[in-house]
MIKEGU-596983 format. One record per residue (C-alpha): residue number from 1; residue in one letter; x, y, z. Coordinates in nm, 4 decimals, decimal comma. Each point is the difference from the previous one (the first is absolute). Layout:
REM residues N
<volo num="NUM" residu="A" px="X" py="Y" pz="Z"/>
...
***
This chain:
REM residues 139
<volo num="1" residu="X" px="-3,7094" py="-0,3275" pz="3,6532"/>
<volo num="2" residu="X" px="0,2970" py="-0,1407" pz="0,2571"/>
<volo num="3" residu="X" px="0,0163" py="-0,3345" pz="0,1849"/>
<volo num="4" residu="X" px="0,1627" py="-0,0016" pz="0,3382"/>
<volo num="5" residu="X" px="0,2392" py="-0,1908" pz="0,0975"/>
<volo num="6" residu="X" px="-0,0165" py="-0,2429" pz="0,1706"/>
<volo num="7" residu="X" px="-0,3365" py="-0,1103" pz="-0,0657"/>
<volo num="8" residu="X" px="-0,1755" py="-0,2623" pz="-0,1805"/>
<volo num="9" residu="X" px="-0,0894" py="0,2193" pz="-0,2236"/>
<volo num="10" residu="X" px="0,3600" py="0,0849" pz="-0,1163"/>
<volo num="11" residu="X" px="0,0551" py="-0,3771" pz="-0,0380"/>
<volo num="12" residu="X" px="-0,2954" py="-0,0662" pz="-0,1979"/>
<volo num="13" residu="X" px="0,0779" py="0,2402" pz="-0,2218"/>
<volo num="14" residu="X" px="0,3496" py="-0,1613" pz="0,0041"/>
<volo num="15" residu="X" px="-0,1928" py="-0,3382" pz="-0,1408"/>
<volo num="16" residu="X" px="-0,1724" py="0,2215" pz="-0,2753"/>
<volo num="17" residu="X" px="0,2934" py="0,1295" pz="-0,1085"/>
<volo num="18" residu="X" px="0,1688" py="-0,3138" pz="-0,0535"/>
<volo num="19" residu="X" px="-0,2610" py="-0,1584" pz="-0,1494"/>
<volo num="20" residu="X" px="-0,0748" py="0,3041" pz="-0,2200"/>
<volo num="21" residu="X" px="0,4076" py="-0,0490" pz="-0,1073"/>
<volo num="22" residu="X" px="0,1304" py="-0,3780" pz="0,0376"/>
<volo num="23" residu="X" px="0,2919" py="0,0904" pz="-0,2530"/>
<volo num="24" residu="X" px="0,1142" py="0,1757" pz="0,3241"/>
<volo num="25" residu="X" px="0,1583" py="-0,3488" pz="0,1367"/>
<volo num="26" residu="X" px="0,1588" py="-0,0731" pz="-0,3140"/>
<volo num="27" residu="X" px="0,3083" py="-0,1554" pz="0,0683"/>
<volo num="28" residu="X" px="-0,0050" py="-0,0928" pz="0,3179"/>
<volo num="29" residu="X" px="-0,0976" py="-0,3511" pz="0,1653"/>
<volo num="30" residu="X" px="-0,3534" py="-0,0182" pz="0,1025"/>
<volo num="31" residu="X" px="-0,1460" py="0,0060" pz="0,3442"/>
<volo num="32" residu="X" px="-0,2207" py="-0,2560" pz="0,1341"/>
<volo num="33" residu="X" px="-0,0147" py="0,0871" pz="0,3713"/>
<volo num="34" residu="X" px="-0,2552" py="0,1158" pz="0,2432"/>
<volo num="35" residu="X" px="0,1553" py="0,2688" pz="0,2350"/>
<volo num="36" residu="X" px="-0,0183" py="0,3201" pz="0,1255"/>
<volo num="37" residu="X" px="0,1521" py="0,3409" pz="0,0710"/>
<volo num="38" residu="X" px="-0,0204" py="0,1489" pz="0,3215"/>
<volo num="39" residu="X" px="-0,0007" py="0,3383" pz="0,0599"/>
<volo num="40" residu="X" px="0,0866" py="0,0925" pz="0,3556"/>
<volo num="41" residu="X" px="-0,2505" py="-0,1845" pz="0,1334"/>
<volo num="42" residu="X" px="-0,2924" py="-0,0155" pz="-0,2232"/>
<volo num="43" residu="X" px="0,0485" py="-0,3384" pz="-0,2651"/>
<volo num="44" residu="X" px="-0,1049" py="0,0207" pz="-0,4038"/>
<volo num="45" residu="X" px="-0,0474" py="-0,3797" pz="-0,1130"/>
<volo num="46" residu="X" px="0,0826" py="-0,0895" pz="-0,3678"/>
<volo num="47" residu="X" px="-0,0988" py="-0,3269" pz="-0,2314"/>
<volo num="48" residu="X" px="0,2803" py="0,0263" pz="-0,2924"/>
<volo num="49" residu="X" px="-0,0810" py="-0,2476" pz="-0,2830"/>
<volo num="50" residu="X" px="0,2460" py="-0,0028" pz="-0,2152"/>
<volo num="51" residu="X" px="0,0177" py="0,3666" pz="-0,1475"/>
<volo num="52" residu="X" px="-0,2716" py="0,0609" pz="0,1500"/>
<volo num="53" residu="X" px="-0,1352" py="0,1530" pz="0,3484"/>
<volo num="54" residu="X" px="-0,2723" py="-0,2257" pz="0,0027"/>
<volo num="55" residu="X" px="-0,1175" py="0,1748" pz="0,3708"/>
<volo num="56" residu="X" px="0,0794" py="0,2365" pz="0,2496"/>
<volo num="57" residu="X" px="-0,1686" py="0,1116" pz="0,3146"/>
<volo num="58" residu="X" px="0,0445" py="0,1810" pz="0,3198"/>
<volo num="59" residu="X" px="0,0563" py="-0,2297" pz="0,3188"/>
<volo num="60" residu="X" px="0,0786" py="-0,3557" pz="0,0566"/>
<volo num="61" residu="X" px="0,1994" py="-0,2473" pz="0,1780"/>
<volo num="62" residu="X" px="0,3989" py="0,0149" pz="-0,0351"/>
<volo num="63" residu="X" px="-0,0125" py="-0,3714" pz="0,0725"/>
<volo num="64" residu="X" px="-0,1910" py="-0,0844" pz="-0,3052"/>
<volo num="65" residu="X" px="0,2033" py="0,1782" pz="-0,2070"/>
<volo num="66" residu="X" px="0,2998" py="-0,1454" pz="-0,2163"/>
<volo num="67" residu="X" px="0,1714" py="0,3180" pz="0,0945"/>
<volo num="68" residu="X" px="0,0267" py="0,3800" pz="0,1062"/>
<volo num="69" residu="X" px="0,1807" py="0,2720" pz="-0,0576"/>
<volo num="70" residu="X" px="-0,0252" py="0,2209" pz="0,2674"/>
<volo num="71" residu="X" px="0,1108" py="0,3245" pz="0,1108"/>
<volo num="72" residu="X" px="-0,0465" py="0,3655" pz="0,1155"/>
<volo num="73" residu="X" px="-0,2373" py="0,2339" pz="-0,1893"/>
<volo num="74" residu="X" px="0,2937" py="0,2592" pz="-0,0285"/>
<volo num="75" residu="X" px="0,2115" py="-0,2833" pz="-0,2148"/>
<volo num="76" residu="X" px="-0,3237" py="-0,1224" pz="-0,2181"/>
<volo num="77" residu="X" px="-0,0380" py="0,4323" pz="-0,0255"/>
<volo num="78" residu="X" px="0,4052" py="0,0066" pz="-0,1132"/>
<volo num="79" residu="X" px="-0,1187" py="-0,2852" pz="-0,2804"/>
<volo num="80" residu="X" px="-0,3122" py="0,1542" pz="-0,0997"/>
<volo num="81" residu="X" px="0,2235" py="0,3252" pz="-0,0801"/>
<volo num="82" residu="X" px="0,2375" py="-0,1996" pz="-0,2279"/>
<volo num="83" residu="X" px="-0,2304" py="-0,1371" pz="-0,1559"/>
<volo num="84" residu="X" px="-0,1671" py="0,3450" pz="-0,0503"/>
<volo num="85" residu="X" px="0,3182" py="0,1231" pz="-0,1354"/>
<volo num="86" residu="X" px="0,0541" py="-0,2486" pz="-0,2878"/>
<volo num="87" residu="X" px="0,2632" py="-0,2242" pz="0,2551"/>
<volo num="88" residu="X" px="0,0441" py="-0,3242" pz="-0,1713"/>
<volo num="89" residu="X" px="-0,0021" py="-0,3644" pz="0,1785"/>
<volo num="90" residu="X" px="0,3933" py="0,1088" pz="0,0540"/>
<volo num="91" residu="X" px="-0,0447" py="0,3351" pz="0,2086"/>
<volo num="92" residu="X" px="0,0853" py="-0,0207" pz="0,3734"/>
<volo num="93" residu="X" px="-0,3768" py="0,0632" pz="0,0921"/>
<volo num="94" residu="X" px="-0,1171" py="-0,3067" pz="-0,1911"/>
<volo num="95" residu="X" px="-0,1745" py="-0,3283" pz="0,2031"/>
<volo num="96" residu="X" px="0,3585" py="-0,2143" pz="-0,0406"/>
<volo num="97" residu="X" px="0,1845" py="0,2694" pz="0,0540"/>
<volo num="98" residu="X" px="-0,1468" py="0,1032" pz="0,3455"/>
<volo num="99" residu="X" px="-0,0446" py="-0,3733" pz="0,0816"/>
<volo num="100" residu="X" px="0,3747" py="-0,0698" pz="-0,0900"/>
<volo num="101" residu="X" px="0,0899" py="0,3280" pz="0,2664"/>
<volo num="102" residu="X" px="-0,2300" py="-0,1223" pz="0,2879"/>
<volo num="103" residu="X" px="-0,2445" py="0,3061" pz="-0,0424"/>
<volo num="104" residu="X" px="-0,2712" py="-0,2800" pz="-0,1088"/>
<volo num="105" residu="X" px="-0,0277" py="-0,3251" pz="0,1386"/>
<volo num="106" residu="X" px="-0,1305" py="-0,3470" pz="-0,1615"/>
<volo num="107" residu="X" px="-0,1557" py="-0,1652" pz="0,2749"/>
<volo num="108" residu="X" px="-0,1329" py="-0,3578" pz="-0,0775"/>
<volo num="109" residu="X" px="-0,0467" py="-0,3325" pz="0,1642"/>
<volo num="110" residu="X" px="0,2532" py="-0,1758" pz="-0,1499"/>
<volo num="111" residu="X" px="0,3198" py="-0,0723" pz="-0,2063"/>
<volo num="112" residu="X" px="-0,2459" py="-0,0493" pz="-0,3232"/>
<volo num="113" residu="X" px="-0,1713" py="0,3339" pz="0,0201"/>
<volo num="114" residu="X" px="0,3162" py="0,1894" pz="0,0676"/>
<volo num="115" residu="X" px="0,1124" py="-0,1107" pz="-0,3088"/>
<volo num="116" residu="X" px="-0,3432" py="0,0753" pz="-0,1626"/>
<volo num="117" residu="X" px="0,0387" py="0,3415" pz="0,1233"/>
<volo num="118" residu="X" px="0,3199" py="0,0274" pz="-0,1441"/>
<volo num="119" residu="X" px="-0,0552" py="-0,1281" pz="-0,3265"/>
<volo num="120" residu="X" px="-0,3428" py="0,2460" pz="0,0082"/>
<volo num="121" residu="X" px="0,1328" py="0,3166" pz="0,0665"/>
<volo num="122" residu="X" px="0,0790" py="0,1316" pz="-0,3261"/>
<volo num="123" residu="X" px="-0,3657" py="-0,1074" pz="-0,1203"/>
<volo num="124" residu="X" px="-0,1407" py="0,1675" pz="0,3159"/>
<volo num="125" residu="X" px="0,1955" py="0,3164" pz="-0,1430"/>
<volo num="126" residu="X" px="-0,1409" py="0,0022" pz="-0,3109"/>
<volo num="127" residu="X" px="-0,3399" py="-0,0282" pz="0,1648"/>
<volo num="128" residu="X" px="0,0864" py="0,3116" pz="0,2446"/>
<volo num="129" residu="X" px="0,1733" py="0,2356" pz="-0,2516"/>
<volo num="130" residu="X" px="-0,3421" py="-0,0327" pz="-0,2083"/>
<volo num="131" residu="X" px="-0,1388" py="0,2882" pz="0,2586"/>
<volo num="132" residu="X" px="0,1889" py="0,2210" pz="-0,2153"/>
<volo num="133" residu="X" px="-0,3114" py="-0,0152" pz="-0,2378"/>
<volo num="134" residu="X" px="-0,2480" py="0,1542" pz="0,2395"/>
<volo num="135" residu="X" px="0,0388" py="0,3395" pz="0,2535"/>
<volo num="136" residu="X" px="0,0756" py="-0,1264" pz="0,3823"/>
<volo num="137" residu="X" px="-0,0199" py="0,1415" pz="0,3619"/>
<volo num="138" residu="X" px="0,1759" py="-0,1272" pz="0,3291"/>
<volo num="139" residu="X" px="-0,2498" py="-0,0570" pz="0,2497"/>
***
């Protein structure tokens, strides 16, 4: 069976993953933000707890959020392949990576949760490279 991405579906199983596996965030800082990514325009909410994904869901409010990394579906499909091919939180096609080049965007309401974002985005990797454990399809 394959998930599609991007659907809450994919995310969820995302969550399991992690949770399944919390060695996977060994040595790096812990996340304790509420944001989201958004994919073109369609927005995936998470609840990270720690070293934990404590919640995700389709849809929500951008405004409530501590923070969003957004972009096109073709860039989230470039990271989903890296990830597929064993690319490490270093490759070009990983979340700091394409945020660092502009292809991804943090968008937040202030100074705090830009820094949030930042200090997030190799513990939002680690969450995203974990759909390496389970067969995917682009919507």
């Amino acid at each position: 069976m394959s998930v599609i991405f991007p659907s809450a579906e994919f995310f969820a199983a995302l969550q399991q993953a992690m949770e399944a596996d919390p060695s996977c965030t060994e040595g790096l800082d812990p996340s304790d933000a509420y944001c989201g990514f958004a994919v073109d325009d369609r927005l995936f909410v998470f609840e990270f707890d720690g070293r934990t994904c404590a919640g995700a869901m389709a849809g929500g409010n951008e405004l409530d959020l501590d923070f969003v990394v957004a972009g096109p579906a073709a860039v989230w499909k470039r990271a989903l392949d890296a990830v597929a091919a064993g690319g490490g939180p270093d490759d070009a096609n990983a979340l700091p990576a394409l945020v660092a080049c502009g292809d991804l965007e943090i968008r937040a309401q202030d100074d705090d949760g830009l820094a949030l974002a930042q200090r997030s985005l190799p513990f939002l990797q680690a969450f995203f490279a974990k759909a390496r454990e389970f067969a995917v399809e682009a919507a």
